[in-house]
N, CA, C and O atoms as a CHARMM CRD file, in Angstrom:
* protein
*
  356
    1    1 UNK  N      0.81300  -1.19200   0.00000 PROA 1      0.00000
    2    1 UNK  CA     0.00000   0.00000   0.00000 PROA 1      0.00000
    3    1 UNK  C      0.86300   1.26600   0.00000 PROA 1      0.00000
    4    1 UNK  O      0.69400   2.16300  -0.82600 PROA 1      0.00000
    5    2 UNK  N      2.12200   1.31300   1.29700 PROA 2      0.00000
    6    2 UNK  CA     2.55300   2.63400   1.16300 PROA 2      0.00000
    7    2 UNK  C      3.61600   2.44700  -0.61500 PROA 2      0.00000
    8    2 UNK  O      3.97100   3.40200  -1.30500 PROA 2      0.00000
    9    3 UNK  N      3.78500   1.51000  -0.80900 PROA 3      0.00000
   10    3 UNK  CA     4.64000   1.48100  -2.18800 PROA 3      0.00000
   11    3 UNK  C      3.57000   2.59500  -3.41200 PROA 3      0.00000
   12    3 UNK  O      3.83400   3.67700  -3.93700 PROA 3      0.00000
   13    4 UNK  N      2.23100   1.62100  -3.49800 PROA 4      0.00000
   14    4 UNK  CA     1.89700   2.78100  -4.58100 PROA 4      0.00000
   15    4 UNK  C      1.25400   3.65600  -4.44700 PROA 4      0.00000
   16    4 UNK  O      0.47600   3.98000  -5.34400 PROA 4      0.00000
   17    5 UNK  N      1.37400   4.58400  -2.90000 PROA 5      0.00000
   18    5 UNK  CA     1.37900   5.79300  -2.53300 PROA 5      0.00000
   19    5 UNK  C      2.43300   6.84900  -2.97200 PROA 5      0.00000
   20    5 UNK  O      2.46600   7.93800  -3.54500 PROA 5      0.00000
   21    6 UNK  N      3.38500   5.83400  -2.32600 PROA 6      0.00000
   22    6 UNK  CA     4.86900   6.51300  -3.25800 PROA 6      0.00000
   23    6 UNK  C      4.84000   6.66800  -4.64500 PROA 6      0.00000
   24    6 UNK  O      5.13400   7.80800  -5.00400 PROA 6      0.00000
   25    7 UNK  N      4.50600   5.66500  -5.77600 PROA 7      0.00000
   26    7 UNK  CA     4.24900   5.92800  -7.08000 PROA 7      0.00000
   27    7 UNK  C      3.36000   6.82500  -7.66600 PROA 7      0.00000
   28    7 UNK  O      3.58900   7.39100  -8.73500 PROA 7      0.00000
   29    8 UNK  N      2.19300   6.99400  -6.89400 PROA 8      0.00000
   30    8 UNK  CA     1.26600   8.12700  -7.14200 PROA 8      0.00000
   31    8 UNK  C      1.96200   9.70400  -6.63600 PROA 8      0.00000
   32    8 UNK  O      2.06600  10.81900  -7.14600 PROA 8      0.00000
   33    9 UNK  N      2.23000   9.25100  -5.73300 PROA 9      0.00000
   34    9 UNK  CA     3.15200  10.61600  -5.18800 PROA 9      0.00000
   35    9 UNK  C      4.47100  11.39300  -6.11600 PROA 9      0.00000
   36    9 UNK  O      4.64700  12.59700  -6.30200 PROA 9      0.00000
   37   10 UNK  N      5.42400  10.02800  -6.67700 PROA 10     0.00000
   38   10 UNK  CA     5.84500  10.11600  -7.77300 PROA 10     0.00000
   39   10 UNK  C      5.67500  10.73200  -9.14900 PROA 10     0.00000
   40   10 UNK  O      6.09700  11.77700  -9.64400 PROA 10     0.00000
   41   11 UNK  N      4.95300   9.78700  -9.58500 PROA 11     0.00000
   42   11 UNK  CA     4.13100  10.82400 -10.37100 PROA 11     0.00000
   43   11 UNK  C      3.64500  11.71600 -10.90500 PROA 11     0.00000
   44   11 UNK  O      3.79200  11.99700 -12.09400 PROA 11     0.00000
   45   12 UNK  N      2.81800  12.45200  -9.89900 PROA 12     0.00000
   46   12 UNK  CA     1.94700  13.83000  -9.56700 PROA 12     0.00000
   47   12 UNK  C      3.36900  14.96100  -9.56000 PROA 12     0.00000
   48   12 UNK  O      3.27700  16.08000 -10.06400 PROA 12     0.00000
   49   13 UNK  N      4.50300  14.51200  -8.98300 PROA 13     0.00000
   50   13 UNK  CA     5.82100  15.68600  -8.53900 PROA 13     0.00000
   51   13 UNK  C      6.37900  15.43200 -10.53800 PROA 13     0.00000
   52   13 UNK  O      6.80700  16.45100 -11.08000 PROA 13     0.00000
   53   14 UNK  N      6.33500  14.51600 -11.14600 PROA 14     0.00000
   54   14 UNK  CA     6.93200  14.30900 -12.56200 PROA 14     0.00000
   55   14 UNK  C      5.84100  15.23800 -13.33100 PROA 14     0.00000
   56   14 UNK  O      6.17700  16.09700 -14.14500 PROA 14     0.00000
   57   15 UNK  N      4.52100  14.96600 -12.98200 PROA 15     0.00000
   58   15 UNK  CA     3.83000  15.89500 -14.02700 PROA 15     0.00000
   59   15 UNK  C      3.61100  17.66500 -13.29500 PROA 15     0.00000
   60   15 UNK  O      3.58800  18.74000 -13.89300 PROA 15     0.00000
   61   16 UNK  N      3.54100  17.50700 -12.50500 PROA 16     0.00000
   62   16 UNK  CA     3.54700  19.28300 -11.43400 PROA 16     0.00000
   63   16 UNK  C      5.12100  20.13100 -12.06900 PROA 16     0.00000
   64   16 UNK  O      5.25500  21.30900 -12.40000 PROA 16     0.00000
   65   17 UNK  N      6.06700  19.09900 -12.06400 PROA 17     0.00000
   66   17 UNK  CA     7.86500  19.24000 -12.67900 PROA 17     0.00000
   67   17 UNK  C      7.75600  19.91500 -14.38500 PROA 17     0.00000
   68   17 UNK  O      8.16100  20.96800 -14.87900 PROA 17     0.00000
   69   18 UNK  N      7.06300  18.82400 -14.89800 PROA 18     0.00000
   70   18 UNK  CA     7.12600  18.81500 -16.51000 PROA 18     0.00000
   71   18 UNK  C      6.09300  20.24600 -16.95000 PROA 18     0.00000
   72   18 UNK  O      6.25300  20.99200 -17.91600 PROA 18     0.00000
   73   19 UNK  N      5.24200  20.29700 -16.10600 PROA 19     0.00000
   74   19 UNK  CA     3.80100  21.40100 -16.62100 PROA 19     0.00000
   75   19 UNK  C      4.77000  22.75200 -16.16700 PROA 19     0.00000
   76   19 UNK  O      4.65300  23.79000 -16.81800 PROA 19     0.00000
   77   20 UNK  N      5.57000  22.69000 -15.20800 PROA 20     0.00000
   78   20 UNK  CA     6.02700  24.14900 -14.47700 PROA 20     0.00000
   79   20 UNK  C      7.24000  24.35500 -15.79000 PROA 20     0.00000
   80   20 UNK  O      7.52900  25.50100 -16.13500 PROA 20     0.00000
   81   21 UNK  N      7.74500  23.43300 -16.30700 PROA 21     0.00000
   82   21 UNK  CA     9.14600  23.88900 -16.90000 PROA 21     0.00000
   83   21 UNK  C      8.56700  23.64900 -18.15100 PROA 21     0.00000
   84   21 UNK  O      9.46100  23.78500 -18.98600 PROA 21     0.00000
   85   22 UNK  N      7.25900  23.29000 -18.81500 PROA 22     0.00000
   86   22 UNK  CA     7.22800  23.98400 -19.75600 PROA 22     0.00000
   87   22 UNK  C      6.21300  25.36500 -19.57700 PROA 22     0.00000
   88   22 UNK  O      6.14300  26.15800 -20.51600 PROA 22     0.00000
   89   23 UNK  N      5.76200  25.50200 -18.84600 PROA 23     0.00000
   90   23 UNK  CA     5.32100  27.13700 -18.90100 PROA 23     0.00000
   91   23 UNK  C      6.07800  28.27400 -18.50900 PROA 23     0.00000
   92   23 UNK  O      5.64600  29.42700 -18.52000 PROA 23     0.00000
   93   24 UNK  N      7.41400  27.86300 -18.10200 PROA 24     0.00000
   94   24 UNK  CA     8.51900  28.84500 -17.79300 PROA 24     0.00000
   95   24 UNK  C      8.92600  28.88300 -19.58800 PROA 24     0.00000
   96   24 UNK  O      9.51400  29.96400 -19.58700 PROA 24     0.00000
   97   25 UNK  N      8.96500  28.56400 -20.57700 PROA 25     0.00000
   98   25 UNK  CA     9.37400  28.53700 -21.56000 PROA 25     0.00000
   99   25 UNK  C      8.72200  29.98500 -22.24300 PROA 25     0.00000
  100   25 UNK  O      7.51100  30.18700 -22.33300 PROA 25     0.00000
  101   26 UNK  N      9.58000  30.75900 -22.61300 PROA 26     0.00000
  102   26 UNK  CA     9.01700  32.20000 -23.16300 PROA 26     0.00000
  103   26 UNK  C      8.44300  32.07100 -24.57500 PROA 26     0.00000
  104   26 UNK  O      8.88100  31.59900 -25.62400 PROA 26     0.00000
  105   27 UNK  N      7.55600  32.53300 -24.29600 PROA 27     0.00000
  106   27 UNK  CA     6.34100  32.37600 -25.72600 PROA 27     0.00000
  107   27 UNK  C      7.12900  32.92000 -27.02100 PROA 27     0.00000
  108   27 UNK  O      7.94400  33.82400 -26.83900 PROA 27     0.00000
  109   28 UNK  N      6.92000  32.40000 -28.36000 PROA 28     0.00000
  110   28 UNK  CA     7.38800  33.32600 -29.43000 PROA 28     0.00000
  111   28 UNK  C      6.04400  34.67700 -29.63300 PROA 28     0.00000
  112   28 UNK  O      5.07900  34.93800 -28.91500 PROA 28     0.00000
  113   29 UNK  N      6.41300  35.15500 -30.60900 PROA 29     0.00000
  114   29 UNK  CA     6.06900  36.68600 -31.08600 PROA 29     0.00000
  115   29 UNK  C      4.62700  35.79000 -31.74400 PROA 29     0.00000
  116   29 UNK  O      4.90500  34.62500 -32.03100 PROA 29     0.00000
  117   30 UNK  N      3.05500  36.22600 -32.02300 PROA 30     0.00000
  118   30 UNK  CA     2.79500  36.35800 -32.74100 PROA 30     0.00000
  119   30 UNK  C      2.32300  36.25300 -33.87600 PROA 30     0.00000
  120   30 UNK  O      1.41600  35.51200 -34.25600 PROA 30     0.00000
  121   31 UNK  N      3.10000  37.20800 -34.61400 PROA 31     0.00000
  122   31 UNK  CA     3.04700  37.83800 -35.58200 PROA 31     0.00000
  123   31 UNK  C      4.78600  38.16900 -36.52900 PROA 31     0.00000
  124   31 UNK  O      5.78600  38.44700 -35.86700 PROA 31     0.00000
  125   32 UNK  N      4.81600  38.10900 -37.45600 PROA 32     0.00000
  126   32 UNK  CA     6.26200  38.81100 -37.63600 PROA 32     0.00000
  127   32 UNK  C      5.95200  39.34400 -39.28900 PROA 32     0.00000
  128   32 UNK  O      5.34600  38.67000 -40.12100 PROA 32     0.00000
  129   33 UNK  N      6.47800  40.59900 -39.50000 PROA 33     0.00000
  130   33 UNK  CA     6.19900  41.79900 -40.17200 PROA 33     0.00000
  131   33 UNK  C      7.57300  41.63900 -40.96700 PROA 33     0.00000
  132   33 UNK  O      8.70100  41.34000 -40.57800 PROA 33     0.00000
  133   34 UNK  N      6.95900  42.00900 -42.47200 PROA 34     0.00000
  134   34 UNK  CA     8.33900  41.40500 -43.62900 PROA 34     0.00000
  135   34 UNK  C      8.63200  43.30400 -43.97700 PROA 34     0.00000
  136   34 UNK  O      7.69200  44.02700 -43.64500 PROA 34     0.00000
  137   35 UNK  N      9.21600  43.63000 -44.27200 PROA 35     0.00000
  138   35 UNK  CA     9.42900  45.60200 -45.01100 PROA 35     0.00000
  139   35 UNK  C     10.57500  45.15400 -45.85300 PROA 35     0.00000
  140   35 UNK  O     11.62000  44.52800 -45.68200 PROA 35     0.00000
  141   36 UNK  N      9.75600  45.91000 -47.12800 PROA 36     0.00000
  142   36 UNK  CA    10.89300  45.88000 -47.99600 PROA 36     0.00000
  143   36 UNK  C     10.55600  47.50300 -48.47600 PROA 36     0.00000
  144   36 UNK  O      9.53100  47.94300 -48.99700 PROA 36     0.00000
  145   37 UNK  N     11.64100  48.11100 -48.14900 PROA 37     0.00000
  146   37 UNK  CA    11.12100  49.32500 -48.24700 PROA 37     0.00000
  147   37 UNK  C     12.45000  50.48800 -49.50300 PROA 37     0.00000
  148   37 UNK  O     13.59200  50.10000 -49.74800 PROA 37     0.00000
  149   38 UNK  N     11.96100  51.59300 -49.96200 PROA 38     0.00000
  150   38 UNK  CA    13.47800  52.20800 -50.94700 PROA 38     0.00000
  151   38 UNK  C     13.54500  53.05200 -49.92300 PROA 38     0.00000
  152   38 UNK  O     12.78200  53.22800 -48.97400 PROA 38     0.00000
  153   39 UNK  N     14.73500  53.64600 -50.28300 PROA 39     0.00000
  154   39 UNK  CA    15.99400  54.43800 -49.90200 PROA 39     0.00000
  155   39 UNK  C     15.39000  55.71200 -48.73100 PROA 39     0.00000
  156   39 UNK  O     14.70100  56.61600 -49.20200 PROA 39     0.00000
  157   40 UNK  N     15.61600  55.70500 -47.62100 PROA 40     0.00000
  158   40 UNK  CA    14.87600  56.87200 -46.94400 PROA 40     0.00000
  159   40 UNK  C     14.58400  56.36100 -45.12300 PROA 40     0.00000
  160   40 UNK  O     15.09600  55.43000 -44.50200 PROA 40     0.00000
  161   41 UNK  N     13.73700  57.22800 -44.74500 PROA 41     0.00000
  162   41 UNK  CA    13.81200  56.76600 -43.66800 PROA 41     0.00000
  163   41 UNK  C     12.11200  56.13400 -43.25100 PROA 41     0.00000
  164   41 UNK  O     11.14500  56.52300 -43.90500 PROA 41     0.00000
  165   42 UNK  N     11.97600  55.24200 -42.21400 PROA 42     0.00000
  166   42 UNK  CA    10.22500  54.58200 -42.29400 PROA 42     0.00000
  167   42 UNK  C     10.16400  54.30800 -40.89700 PROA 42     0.00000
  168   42 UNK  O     11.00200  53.84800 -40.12000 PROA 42     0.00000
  169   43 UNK  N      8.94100  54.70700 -40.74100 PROA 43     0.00000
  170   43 UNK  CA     8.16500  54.74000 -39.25900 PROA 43     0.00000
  171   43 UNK  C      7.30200  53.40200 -39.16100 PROA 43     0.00000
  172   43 UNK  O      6.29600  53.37600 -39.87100 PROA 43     0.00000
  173   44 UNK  N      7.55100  52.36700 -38.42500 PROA 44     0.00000
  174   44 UNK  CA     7.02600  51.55800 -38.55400 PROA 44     0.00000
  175   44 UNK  C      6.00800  51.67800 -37.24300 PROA 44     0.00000
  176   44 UNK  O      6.71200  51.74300 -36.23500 PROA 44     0.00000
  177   45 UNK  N      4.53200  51.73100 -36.89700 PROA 45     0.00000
  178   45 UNK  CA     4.18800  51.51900 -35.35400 PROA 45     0.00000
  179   45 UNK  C      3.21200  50.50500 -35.06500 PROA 45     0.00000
  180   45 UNK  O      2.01400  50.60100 -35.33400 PROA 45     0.00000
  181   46 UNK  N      3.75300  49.56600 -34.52700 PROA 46     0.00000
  182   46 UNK  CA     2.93500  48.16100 -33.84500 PROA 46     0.00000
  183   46 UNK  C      1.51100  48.61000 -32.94100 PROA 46     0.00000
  184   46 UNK  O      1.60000  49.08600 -31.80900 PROA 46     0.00000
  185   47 UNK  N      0.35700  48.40400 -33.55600 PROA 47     0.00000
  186   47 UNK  CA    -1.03300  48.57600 -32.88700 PROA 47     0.00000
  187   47 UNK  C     -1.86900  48.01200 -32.08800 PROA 47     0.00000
  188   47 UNK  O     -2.78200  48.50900 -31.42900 PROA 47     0.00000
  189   48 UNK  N     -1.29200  46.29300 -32.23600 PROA 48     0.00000
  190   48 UNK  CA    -1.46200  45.30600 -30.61000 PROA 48     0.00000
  191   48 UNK  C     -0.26900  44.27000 -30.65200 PROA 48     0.00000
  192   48 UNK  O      0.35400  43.82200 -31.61400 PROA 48     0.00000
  193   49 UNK  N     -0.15600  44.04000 -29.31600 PROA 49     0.00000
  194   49 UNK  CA     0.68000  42.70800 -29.20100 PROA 49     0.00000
  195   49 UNK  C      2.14300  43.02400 -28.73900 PROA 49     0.00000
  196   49 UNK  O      2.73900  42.21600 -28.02700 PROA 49     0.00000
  197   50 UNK  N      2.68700  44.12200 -29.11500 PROA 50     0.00000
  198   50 UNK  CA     4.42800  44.41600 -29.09700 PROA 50     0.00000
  199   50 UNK  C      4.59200  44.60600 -27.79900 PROA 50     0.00000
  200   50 UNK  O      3.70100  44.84100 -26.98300 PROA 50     0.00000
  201   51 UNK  N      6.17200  44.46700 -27.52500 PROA 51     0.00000
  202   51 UNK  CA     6.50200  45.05400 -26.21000 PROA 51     0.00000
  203   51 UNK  C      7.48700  46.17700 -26.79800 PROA 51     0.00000
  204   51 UNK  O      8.02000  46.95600 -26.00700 PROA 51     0.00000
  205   52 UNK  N      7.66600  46.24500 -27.79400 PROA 52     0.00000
  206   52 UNK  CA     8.58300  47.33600 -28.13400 PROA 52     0.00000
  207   52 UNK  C      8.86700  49.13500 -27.04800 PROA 52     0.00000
  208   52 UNK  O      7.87700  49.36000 -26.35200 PROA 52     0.00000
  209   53 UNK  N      9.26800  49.52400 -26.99800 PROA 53     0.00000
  210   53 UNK  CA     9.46200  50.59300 -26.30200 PROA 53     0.00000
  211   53 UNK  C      8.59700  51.71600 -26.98600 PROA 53     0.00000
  212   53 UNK  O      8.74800  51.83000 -28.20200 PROA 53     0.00000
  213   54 UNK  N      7.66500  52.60200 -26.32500 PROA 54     0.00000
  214   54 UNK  CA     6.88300  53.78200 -26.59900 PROA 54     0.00000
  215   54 UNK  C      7.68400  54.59500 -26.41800 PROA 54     0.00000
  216   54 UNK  O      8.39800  54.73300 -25.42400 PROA 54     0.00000
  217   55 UNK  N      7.63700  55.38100 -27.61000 PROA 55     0.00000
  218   55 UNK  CA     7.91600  57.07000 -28.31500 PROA 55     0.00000
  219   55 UNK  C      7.24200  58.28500 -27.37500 PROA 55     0.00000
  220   55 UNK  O      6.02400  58.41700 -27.25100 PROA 55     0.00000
  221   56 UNK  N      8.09800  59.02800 -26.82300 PROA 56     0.00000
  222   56 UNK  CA     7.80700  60.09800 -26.62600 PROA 56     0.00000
  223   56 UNK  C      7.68500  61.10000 -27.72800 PROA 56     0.00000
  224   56 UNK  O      8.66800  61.50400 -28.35000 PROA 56     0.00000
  225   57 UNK  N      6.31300  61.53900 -27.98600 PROA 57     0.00000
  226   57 UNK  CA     6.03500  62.74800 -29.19100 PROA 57     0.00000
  227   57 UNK  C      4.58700  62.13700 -29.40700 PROA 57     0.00000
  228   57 UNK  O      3.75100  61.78100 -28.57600 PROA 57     0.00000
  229   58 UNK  N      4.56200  62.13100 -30.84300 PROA 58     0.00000
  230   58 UNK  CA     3.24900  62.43600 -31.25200 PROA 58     0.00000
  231   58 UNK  C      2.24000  61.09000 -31.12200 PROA 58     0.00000
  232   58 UNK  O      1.02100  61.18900 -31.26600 PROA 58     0.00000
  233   59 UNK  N      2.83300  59.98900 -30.86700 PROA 59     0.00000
  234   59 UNK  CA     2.15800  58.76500 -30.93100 PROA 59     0.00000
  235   59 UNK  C      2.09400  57.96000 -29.56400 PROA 59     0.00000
  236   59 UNK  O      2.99300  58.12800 -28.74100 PROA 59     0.00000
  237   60 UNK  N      1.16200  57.18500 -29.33700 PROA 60     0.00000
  238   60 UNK  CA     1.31200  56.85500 -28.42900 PROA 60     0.00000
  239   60 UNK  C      1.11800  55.74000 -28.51900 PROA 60     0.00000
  240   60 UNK  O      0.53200  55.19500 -27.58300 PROA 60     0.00000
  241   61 UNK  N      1.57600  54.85900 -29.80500 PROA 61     0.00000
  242   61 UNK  CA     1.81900  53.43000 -30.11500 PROA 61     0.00000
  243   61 UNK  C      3.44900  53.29800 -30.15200 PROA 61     0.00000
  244   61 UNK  O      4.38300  54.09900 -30.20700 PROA 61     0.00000
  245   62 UNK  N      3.34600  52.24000 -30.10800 PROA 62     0.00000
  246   62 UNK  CA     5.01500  51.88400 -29.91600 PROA 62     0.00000
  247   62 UNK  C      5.61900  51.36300 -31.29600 PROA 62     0.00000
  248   62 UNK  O      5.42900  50.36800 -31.99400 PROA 62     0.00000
  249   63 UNK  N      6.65800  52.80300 -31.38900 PROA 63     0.00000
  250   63 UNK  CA     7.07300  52.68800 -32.90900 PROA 63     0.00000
  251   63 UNK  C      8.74500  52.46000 -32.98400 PROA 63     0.00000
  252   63 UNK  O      9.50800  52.61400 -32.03000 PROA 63     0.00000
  253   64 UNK  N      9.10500  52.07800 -34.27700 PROA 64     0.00000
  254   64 UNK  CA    10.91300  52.27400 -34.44800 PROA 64     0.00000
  255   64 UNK  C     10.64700  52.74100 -35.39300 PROA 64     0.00000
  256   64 UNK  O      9.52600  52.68200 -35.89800 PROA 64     0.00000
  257   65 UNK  N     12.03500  53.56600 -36.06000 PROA 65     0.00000
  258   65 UNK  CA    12.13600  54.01500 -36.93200 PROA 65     0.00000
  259   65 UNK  C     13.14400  52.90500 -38.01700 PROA 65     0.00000
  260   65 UNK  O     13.95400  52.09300 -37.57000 PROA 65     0.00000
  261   66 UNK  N     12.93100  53.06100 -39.09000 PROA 66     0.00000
  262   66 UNK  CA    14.57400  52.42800 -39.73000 PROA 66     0.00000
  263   66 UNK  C     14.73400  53.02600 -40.60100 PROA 66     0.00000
  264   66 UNK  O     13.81200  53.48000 -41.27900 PROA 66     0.00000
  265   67 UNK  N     16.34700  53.25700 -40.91100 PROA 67     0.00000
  266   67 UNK  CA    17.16600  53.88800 -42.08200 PROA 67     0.00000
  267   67 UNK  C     17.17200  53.41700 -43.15800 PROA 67     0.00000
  268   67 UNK  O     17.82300  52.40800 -42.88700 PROA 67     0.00000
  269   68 UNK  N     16.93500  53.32500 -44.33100 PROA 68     0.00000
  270   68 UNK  CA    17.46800  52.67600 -45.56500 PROA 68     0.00000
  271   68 UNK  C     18.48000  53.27100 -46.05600 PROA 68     0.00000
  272   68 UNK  O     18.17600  54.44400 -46.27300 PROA 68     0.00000
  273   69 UNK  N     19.76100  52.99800 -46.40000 PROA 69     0.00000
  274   69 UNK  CA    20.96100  53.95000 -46.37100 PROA 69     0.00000
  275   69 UNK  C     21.14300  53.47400 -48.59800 PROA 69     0.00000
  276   69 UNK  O     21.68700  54.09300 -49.51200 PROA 69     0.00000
  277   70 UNK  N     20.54300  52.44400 -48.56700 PROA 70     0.00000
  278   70 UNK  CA    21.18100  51.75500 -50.10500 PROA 70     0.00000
  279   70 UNK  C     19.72200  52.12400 -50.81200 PROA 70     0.00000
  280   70 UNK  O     18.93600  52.91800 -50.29400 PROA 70     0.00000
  281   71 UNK  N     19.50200  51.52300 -51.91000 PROA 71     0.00000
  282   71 UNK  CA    18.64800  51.18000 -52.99300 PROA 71     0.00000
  283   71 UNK  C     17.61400  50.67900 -52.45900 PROA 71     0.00000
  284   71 UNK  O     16.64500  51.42500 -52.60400 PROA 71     0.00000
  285   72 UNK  N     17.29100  49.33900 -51.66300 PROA 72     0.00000
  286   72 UNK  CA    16.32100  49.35100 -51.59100 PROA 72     0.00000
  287   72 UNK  C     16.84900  48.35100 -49.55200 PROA 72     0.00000
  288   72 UNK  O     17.98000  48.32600 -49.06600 PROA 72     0.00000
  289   73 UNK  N     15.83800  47.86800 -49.06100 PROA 73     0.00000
  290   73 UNK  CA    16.24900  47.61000 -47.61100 PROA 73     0.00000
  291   73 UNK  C     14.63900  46.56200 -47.15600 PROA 73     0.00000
  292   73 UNK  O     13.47000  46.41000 -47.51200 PROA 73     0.00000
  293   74 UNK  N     15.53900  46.11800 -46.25200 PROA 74     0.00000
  294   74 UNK  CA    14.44300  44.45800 -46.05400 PROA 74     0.00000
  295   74 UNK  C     14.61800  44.52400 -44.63200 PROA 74     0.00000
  296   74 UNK  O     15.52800  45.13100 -44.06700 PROA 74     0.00000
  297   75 UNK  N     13.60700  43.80200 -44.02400 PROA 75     0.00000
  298   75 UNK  CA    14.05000  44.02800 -42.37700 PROA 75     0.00000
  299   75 UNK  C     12.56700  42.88700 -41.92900 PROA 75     0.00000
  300   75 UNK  O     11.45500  42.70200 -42.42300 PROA 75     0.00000
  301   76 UNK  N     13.23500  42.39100 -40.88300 PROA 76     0.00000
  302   76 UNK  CA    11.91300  41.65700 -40.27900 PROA 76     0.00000
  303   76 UNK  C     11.78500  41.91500 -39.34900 PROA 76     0.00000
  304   76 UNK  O     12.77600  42.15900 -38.66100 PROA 76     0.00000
  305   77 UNK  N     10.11700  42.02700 -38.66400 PROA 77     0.00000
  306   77 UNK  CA     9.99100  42.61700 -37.08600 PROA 77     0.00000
  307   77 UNK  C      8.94100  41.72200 -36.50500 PROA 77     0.00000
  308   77 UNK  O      8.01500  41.37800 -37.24000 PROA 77     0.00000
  309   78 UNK  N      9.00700  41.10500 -34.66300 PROA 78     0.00000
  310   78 UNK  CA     8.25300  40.58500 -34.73800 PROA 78     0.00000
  311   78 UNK  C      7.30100  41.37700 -33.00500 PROA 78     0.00000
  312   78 UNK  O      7.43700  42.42000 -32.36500 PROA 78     0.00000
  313   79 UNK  N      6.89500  40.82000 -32.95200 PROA 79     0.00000
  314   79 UNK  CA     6.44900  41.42000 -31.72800 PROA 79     0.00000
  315   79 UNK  C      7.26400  41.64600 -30.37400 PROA 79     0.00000
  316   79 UNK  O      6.82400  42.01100 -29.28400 PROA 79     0.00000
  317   80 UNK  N      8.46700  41.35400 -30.71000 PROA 80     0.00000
  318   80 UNK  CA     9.92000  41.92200 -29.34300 PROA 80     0.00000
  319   80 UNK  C     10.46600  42.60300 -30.03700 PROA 80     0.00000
  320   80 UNK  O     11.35700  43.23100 -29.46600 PROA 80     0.00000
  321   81 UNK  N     10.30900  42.89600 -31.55900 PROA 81     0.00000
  322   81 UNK  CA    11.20400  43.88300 -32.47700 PROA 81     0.00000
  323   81 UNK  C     11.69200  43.46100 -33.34100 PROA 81     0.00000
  324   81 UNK  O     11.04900  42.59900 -33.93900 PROA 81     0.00000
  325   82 UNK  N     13.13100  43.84600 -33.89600 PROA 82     0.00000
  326   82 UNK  CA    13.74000  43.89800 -35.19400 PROA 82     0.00000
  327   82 UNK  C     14.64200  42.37000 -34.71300 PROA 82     0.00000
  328   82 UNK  O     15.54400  42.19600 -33.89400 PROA 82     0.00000
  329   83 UNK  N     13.85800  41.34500 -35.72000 PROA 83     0.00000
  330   83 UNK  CA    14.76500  40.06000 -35.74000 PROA 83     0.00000
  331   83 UNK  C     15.86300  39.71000 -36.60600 PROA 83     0.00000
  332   83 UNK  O     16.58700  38.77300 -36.27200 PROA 83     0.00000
  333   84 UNK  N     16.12400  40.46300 -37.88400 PROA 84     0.00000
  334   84 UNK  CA    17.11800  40.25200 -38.61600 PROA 84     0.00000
  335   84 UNK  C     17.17700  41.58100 -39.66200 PROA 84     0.00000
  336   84 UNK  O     16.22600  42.09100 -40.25300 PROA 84     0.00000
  337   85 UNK  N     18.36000  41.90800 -39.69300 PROA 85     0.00000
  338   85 UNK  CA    18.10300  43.02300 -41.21700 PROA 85     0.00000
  339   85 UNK  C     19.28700  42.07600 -42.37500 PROA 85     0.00000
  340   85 UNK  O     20.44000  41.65800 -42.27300 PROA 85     0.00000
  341   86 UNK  N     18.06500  42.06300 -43.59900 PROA 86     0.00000
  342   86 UNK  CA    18.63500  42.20700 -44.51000 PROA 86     0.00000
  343   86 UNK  C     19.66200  42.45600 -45.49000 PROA 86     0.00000
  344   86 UNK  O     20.36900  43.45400 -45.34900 PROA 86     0.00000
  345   87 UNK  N     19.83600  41.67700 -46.46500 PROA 87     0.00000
  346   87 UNK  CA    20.84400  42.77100 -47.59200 PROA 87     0.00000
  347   87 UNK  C     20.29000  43.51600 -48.23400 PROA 87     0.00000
  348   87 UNK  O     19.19100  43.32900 -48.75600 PROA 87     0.00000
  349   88 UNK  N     20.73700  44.16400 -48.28000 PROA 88     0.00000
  350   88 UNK  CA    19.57500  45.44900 -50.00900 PROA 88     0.00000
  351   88 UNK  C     19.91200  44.26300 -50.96700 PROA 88     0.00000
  352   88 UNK  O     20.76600  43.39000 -50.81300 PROA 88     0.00000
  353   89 UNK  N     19.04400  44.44300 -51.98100 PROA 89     0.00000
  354   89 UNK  CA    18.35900  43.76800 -52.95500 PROA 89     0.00000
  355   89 UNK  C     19.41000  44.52400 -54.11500 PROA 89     0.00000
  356   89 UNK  O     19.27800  44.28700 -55.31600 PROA 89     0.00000
């Protein structure tokens, strides 16, 4: 009897273990946002979901800006921000 008390007890600590360490696991984004944009500068501003950092000024959505310095410019963003930039095209 106390044996498969212990196994139930067992158990219950393996699945309470497995459920806690996968909900410590940090969620992905989302959403993720493709820009292929020409030469200049672009206001991009996320309207739900981001944690990105809020702009002091005129908006009160949370925006980045990005540079396009070449011809043309690629960039991916996902809901924590800018995940990779591009080569120009």
């Amino acid at each position: 009897m106390t044996r498969s008390a212990w196994l139930v007890a067992a158990a219950l600590v393996l699945v309470i273990a497995s459920w806690s360490a996968g909900r410590a696991q940090s969620k992905a984004a989302d959403f993720e946002i493709a820009i292929d944009a020409p030469r200049g500068d672009l206001k991009v501003a996320c309207v739900r979901g981001c944690d990105w950092s809020v702009e002091q000024g005129d908006s009160a959505l949370p925006t980045t800006h990005l540079q396009c310095e070449t011809e043309r410019c690629h960039w991916m963003l996902n809901g924590h921000g800018r995940i990779r930039q591009g080569m120009p095209r």
